[in-house]
C-alpha positions as CSV (number, residue, x, y, z in Angstrom):
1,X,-16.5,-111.1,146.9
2,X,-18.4,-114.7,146.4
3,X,-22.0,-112.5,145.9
4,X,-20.5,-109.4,143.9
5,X,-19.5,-112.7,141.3
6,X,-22.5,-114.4,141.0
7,X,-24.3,-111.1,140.2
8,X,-21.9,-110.1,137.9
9,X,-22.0,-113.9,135.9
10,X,-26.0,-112.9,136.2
11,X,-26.2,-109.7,134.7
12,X,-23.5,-111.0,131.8
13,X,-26.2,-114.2,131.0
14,X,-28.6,-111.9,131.2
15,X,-27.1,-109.7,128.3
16,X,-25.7,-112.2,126.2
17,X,-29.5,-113.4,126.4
18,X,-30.3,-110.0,124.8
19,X,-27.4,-109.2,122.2
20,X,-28.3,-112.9,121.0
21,X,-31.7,-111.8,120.3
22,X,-30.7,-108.6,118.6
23,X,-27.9,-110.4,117.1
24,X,-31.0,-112.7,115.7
25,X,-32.9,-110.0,114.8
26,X,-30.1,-107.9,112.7
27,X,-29.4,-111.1,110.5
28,X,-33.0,-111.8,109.8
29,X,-33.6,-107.5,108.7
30,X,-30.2,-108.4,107.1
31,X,-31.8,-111.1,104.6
32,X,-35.1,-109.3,104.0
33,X,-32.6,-106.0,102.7
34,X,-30.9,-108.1,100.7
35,X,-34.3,-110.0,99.1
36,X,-35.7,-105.8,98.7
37,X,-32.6,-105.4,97.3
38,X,-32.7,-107.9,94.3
39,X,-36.6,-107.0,93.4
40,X,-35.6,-103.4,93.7
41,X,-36.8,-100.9,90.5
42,X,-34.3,-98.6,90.3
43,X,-30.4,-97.8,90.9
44,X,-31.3,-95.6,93.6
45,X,-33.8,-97.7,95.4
46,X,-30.9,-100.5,95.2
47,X,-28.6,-98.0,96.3
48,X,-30.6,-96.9,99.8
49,X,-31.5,-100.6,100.4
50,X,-27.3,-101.3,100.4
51,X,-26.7,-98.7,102.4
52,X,-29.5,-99.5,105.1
53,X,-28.0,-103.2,104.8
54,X,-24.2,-102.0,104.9
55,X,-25.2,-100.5,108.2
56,X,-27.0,-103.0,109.8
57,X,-24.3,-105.0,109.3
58,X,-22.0,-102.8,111.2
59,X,-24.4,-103.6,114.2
60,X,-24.2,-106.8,113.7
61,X,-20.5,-106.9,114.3
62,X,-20.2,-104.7,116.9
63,X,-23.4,-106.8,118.4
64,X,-21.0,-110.4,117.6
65,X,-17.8,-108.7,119.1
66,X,-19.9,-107.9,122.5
67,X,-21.2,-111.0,122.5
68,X,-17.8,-113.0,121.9
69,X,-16.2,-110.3,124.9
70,X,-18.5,-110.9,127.2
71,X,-18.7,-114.4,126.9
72,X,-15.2,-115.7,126.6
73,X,-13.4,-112.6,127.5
74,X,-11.6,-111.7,124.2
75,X,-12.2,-111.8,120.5
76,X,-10.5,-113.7,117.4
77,X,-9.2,-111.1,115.4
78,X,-7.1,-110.4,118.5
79,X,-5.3,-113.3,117.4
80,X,-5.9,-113.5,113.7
81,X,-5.0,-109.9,113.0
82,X,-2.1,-109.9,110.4
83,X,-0.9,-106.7,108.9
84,X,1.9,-106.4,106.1
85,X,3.7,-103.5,107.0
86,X,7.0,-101.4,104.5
87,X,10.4,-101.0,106.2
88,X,10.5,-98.1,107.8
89,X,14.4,-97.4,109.5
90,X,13.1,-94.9,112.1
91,X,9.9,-97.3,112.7
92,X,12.4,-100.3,113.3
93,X,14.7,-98.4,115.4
94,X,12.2,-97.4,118.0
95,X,10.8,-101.2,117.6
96,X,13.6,-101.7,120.0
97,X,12.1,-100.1,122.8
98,X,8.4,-101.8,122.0
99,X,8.9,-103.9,124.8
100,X,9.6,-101.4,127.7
101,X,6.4,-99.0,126.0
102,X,4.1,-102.5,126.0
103,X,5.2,-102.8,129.8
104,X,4.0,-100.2,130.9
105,X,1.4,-100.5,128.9
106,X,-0.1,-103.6,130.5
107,X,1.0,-102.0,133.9
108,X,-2.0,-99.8,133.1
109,X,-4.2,-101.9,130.9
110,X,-6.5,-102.5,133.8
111,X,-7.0,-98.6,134.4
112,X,-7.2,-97.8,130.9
113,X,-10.2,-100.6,130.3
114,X,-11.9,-98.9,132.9
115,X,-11.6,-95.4,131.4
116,X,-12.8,-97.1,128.4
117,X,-15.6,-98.6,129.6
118,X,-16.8,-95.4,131.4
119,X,-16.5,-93.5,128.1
120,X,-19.0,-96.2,126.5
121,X,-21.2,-95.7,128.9
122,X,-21.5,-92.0,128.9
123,X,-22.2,-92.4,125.3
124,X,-25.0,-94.8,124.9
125,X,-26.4,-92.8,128.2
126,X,-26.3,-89.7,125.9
127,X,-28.1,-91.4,123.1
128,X,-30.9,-93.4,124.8
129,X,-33.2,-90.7,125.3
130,X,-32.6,-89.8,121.8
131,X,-34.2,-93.1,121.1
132,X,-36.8,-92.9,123.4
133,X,-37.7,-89.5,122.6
134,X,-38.3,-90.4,118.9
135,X,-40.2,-93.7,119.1
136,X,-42.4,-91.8,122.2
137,X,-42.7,-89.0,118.6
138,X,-43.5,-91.9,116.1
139,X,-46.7,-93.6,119.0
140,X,-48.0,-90.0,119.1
141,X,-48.3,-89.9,115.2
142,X,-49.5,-93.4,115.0
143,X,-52.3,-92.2,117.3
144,X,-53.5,-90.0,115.4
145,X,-53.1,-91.0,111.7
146,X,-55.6,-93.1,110.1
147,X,-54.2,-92.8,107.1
148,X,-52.9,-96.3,106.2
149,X,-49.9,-95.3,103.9
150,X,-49.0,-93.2,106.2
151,X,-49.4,-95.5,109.4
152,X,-47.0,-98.2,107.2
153,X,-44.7,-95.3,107.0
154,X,-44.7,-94.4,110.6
155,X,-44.3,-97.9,111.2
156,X,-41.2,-99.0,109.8
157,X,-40.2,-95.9,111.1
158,X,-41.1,-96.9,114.4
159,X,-39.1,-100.2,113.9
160,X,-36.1,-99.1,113.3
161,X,-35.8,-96.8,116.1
162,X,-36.9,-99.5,118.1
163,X,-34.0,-101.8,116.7
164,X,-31.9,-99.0,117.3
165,X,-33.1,-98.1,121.2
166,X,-32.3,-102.1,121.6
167,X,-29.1,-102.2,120.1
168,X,-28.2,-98.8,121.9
169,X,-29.2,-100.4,125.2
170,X,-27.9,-103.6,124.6
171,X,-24.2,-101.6,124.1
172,X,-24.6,-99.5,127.6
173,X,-25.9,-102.5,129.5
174,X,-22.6,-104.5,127.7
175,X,-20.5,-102.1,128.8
176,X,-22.0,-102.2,132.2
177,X,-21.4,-105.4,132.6
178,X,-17.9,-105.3,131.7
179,X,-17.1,-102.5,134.0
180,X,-18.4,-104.2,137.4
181,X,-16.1,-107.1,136.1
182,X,-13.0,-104.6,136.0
183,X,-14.2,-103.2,139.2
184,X,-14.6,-106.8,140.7
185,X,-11.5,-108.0,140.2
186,X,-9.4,-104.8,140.8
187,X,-6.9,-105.0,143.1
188,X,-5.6,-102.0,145.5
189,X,-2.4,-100.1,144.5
190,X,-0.4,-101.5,147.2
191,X,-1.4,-104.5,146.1
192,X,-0.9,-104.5,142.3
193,X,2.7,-102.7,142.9
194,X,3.5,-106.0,145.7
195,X,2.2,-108.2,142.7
196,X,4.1,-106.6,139.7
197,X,7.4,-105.8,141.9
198,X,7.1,-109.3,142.9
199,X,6.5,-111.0,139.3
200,X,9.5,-108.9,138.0
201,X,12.0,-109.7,140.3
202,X,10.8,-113.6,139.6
203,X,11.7,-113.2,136.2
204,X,14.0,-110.9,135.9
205,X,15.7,-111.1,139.1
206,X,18.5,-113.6,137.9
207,X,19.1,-111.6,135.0
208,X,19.7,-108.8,136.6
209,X,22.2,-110.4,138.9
210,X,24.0,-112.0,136.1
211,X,24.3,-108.4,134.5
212,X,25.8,-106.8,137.7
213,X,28.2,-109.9,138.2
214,X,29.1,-109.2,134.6
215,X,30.3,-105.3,135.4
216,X,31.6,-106.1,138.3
217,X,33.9,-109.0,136.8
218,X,34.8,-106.5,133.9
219,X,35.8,-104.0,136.9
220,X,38.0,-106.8,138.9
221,X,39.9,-107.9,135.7
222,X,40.7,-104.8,134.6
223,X,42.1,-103.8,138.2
224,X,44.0,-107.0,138.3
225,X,45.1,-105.8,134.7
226,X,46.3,-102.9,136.0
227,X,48.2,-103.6,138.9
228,X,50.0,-106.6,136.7
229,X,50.9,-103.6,134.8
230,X,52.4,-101.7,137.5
231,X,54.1,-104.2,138.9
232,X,55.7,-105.7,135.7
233,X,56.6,-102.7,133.6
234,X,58.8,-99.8,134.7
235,X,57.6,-96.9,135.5
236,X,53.7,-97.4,134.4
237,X,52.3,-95.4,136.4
238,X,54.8,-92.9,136.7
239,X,55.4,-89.1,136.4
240,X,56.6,-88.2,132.5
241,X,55.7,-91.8,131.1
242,X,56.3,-92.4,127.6
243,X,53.3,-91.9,125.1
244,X,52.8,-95.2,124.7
245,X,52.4,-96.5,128.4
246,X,49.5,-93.7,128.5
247,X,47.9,-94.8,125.7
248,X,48.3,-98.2,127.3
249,X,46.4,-97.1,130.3
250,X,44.1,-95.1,127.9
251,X,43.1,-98.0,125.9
252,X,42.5,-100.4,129.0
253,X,40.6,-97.7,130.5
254,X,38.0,-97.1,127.6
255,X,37.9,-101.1,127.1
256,X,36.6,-101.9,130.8
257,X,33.8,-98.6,130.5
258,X,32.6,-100.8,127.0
259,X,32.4,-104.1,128.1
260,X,30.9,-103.0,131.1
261,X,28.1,-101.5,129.2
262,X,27.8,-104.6,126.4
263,X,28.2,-107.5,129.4
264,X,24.8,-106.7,130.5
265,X,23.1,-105.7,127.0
266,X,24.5,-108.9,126.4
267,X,23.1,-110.9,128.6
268,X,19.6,-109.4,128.4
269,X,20.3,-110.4,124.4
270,X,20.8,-113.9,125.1
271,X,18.2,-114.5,128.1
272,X,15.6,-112.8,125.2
273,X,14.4,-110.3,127.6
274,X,13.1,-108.0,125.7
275,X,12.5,-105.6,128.0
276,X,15.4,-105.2,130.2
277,X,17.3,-105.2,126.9
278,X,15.3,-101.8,125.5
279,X,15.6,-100.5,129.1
280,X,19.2,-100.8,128.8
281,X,19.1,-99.1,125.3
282,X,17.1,-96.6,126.4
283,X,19.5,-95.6,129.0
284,X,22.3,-95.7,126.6
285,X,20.5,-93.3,123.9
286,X,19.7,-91.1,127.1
287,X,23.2,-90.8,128.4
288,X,24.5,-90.3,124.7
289,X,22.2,-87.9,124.2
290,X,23.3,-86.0,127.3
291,X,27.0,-86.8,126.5
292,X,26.8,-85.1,122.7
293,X,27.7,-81.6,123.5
294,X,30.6,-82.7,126.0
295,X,32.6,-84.2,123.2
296,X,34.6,-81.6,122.6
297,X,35.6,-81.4,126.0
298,X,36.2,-84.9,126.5
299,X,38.4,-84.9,123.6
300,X,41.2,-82.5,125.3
301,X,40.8,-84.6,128.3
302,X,42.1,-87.1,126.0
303,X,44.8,-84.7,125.0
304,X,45.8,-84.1,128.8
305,X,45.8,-87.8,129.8
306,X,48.4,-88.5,127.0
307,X,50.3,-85.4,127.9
308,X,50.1,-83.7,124.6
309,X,47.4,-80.8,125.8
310,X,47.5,-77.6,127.6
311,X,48.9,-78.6,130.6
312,X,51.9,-81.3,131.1
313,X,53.4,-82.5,133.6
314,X,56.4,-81.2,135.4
315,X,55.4,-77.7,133.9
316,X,53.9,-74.7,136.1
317,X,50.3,-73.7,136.3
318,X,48.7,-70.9,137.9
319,X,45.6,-72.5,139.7
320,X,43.2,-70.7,142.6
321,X,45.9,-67.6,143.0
322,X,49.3,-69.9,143.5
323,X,51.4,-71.2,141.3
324,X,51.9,-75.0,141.2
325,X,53.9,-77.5,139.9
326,X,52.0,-80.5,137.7
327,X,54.0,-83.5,139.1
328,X,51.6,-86.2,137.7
329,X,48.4,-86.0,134.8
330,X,46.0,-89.4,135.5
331,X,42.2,-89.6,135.8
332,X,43.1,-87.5,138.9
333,X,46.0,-85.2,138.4
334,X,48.7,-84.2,141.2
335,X,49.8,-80.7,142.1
336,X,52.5,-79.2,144.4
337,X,54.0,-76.5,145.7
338,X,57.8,-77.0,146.3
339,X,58.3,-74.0,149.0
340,X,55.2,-74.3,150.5
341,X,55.7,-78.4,150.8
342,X,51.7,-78.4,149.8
343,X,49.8,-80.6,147.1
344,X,46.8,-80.8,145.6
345,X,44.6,-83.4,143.9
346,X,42.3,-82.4,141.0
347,X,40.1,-84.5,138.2
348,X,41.5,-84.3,135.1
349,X,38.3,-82.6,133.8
350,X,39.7,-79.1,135.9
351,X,42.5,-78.8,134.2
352,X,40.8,-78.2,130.6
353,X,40.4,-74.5,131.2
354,X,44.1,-74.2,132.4
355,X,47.4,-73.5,130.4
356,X,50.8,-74.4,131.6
357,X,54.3,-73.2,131.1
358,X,57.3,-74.5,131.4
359,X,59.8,-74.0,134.5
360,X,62.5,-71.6,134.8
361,X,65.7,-71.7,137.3
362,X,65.4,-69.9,140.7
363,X,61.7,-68.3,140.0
364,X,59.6,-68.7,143.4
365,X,57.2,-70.6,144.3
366,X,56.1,-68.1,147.1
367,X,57.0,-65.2,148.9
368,X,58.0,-67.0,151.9
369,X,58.5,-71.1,153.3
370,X,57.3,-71.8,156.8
371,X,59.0,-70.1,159.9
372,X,59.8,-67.2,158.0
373,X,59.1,-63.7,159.2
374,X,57.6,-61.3,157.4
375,X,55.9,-57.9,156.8
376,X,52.9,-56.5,155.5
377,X,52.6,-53.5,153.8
378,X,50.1,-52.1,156.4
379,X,53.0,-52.9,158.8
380,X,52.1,-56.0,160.6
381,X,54.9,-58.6,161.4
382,X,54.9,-62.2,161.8
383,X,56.5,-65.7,161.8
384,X,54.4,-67.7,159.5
385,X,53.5,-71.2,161.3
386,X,50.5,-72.4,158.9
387,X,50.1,-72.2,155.4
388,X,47.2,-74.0,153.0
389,X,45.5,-73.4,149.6
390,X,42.8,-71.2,151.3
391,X,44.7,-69.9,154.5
392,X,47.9,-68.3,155.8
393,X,48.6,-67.8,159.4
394,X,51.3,-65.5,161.3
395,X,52.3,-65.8,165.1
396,X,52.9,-61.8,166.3
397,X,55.8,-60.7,168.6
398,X,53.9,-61.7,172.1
399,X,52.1,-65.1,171.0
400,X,48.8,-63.4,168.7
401,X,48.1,-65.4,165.9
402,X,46.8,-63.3,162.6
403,X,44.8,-65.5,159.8
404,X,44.4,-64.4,156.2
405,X,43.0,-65.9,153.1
406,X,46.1,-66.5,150.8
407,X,45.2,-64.2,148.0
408,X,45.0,-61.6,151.1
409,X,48.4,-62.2,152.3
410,X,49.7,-62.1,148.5
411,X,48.0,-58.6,148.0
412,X,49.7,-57.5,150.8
413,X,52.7,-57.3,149.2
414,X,54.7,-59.4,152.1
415,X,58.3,-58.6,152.4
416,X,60.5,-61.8,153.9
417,X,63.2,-60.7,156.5
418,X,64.4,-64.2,157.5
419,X,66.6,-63.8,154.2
420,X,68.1,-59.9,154.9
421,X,66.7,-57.2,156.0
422,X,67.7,-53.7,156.2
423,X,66.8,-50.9,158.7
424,X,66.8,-47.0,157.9
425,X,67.3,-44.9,161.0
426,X,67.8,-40.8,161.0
427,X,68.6,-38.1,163.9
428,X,69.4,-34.7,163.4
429,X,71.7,-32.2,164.8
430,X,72.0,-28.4,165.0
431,X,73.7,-26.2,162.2
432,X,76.3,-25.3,164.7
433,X,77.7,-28.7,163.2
434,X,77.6,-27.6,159.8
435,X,81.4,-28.4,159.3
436,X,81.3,-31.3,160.9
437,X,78.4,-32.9,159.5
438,X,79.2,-34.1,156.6
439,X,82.9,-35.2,157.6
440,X,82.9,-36.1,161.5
441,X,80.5,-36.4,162.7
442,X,78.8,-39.4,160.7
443,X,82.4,-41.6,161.2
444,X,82.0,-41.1,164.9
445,X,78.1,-41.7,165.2
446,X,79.2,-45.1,162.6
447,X,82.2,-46.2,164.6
448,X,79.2,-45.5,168.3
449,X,76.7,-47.8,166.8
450,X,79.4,-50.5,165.6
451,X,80.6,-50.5,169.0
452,X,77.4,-50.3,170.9
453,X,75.8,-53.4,168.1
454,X,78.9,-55.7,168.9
455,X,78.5,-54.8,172.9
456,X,74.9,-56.9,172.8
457,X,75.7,-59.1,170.8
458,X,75.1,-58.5,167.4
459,X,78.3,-58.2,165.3
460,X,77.9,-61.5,163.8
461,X,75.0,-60.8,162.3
462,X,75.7,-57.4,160.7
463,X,76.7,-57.3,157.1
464,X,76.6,-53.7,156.6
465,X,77.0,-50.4,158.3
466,X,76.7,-46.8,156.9
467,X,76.3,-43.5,158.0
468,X,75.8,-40.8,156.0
469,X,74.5,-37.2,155.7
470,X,70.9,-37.3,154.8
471,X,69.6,-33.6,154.1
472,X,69.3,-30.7,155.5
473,X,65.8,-29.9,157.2
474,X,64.5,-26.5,158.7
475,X,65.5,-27.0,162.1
476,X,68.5,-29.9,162.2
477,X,71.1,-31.5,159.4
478,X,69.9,-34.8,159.3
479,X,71.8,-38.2,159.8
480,X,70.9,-41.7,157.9
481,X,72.1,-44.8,159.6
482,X,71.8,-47.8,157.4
483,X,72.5,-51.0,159.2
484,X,72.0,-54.8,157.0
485,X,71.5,-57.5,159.3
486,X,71.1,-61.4,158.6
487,X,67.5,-63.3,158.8
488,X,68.3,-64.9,161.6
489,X,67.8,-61.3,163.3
490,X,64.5,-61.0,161.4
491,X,62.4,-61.8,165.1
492,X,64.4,-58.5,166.4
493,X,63.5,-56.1,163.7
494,X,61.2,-53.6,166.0
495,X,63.7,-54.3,169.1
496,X,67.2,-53.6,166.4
497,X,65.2,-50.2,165.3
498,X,64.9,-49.1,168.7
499,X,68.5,-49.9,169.2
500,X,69.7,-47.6,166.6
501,X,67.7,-45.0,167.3
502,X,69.1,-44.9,171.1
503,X,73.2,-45.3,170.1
504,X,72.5,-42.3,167.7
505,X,71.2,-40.4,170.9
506,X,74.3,-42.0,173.3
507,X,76.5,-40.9,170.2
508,X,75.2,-37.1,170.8
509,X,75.5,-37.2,174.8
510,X,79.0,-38.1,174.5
511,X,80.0,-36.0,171.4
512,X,78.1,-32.8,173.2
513,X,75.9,-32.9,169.8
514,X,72.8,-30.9,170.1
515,X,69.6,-32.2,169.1
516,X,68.1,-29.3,167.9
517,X,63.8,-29.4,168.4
518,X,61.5,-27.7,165.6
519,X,60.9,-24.7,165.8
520,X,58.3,-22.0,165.1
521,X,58.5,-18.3,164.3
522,X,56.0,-15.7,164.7
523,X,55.5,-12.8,162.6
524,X,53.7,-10.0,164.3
525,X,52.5,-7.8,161.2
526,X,53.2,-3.8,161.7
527,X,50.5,-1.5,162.2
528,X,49.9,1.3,159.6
């Protein structure tokens, strides 16, 4: 590194040695202009002599400012510059995030110099040979011009495009210069992201600590707050709370989400760091930005927290297929199912789109409780043993377990038998009963089955027992026997079927009652 500076502090002596000279040179065209000027003839001869002077004197700036960069590395109006500038609102109000924009720009100052630098010296490159290609012009016509008017022509000419070529050269090898000392004292990424990381965090470190002790001191108190609440006043946190302990709890809740925001803006204020203090802005314009079109929304969740919305507690809302019972509205709200002894816990922000009603006397909750039997209308039978928000499961006569998805089992149309249940059971008999069919015969066949039902056991159980005539079909008068039994029989339903069907046939052994079979006639047509 040692060489790559001492050639560098070479080359930059060694063009300071030449911008002094053309610095030297401009001021001393400068006052021979200016002597022209005052012995000049004419307003128009004045008037080209100002403009020539006007322009060297542009050079000569740009020649002092290179010279004053190169040297000490930065120039005075830098630091003298002064600008009076009208209030502006919107100017002022993104004033406040100058300091994170002037961050990063010094993060890449050292880039964008370079970039700079490079674009000088593409330029003067591109205008050298212009230079050389017209003083190369001007020594051809001086070499063959003998003319002396003419050759003092050519000659000033030549001149000044030699004054330019120098000051054009003198620019490019500047802003050679100045590039090797960028390159020299560049730093790899790694390194320049260790440095920065590590000069932030030395300065801002603290502050940033002091900010997150500050939210989560905000967050402490106002749990402590809270539970001080709950503890000391009846029923704060509650089901069907008054208004004004919710807007309590509101008002504590929207207090800790402010001074958690301020605490740090806050302390960035008072430390005077600029920057973490437009950071924090800018986040804060960001979010309410993003936060503008949920308003609206945020404003019935408002309305729901104070139980004055669309949904209140105690009520009944319909939610995912089931009907549930709001038992508490907070930040998160609480939902059950009385039958189904289920709950559920949903953010307040779900219940926006839902309307509840309030609760009537003996409507249900669901088609059946756990350990119930039931049966589906594409005839399955079960005891329900499992029952959930997504899933419903039924254990089969013989141990088989069958698993729907609730809304399944509710299109199913399930009908409960642990409540009552009744059973439907027909024989038929031959016309040669047809007296006794609808007078007889049905009080025996009733007084069979009684018998038979209370013989194994289930007499307790039955509530009703009918027999009547049914119809009469093409082949046999047709018997109903209607038996209602109690739930607790609901396991038996296929087995208390069967039974009924074999007393009606015991009934017709014993009674000599013929069970007559369909039968089918042929006609044979007659031939012609």
């Amino acid at each position: 590194m040692q060489p790559v500076l001492e050639d560098a502090s070479l080359a930059t002596v060694s063009t300071l040695r030449t911008l002094v000279s053309l610095s030297a040179d401009l001021r001393a065209d400068i006052q021979k202009l200016n002597r022209q000027a005052v012995k000049a003839e004419t307003a128009a001869e004045k008037q080209q002599i100002l403009t020539q002077i006007e322009k060297l004197s542009t050079d000569l700036s740009a020649t002092q400012r290179n010279i004053e960069e190169l040297a000490a590395g930065a120039h005075l109006d830098s630091i003298r510059t002064t600008t009076e500038e009208t209030f502006d609102f919107t100017r002022e109000l993104f004033s406040l995030l100058e300091p994170a924009i002037n961050e990063m720009k010094d993060m890449t100052s050292h880039v964008r110099q370079k970039a700079e630098q490079r674009e000088k010296i593409a330029y003067f490159e591109a205008r050298v040979p212009i230079t050389e290609t017209a003083i190369s012009n001007l020594n051809a016509l001086l070499a063959d011009t003998q003319e002396k008017e003419l050759r003092q022509a050519l000659t000033d000419l030549q001149t000044n495009w030699k004054k330019q070529d120098t000051f054009l050269r003198a620019e490019l090898q500047s802003a050679r210069v100045q590039l090797a000392k960028l390159e020299a004292s560049e730093q790899t990424l790694a390194e320049a992201s260790e440095s920065y990381l590590k000069s932030f965090y030395q300065n801002r470190g603290r502050y940033l600590g002091q900010a997150l002790l500050a939210v989560v001191a905000v967050l402490l108190l106002s749990r402590l707050l809270m539970k001080a609440l709950v503890r000391f006043v009846s029923g704060f946190q509650q089901a069907n709370r008054p208004l004004r302990l919710r807007l309590v709890d509101l008002g504590i809740r929207l207090l800790t989400v402010i001074l958690a925001i301020a605490g740090p803006m806050v302390i960035f204020y008072l430390a005077e760091d600029w920057l973490l203090f437009s950071l924090g802005l800018l986040l804060l314009i960001g979010i309410g930005l993003g936060l503008r079109q949920a308003v609206p929304r945020y404003w019935h969740q408002v309305q729901l927290f104070l139980n004055v919305g669309t949904v209140r507690e105690g009520e009944r809302v319909l939610y995912a297929g089931l009907p549930w019972r709001v038992r508490q509205i907070n930040v998160y709200t609480m939902l059950d199912n009385p039958d189904l002894g289920i709950s559920q816990r949903l953010k307040i922000d779900d219940l926006v789109d839902l309307r509840s009603r309030p609760l009537h006397r003996n409507e249900p909750w669901f088609p059946c409780r756990l350990n119930d039997w039931v049966r589906l209308d594409d005839g399955s039978r079960g005891k329900l043993v499992g029952v959930s928000q997504e899933f419903v499961e039924l254990v089969e006569r013989g141990g088989a377990h069958k698993t729907l998805t609730t809304q399944d089992f509710l299109n199913h149309a399930p009908l409960n038998l642990s409540v009552n249940f009744r059973l439907k059971e027909s024989i038929g008999i031959s016309y040669d009963l047809q007296h006794e069919s609808v007078t007889t015969v049905p009080e025996l066949l009733r007084a069979h089955v009684e018998r038979r039902l209370a013989d194994e056991g289930y007499a307790d159980q039955l509530l009703n027992l009918r027999v009547e005539f049914e119809r009469a079909a093409e082949s046999s008068l047709n018997l109903v026997i209607i038996a209602d039994f109690r739930g607790e029989l609901a396991e038996f339903y296929n087995r208390l079927r069967r039974s009924l069907q074999r007393y009606a046939v015991e009934a017709c052994t014993a009674h000599g009652w013929e069970i007559p079979f369909t039968q089918i006639t042929l006609h044979k047509a007659t031939s012609p």
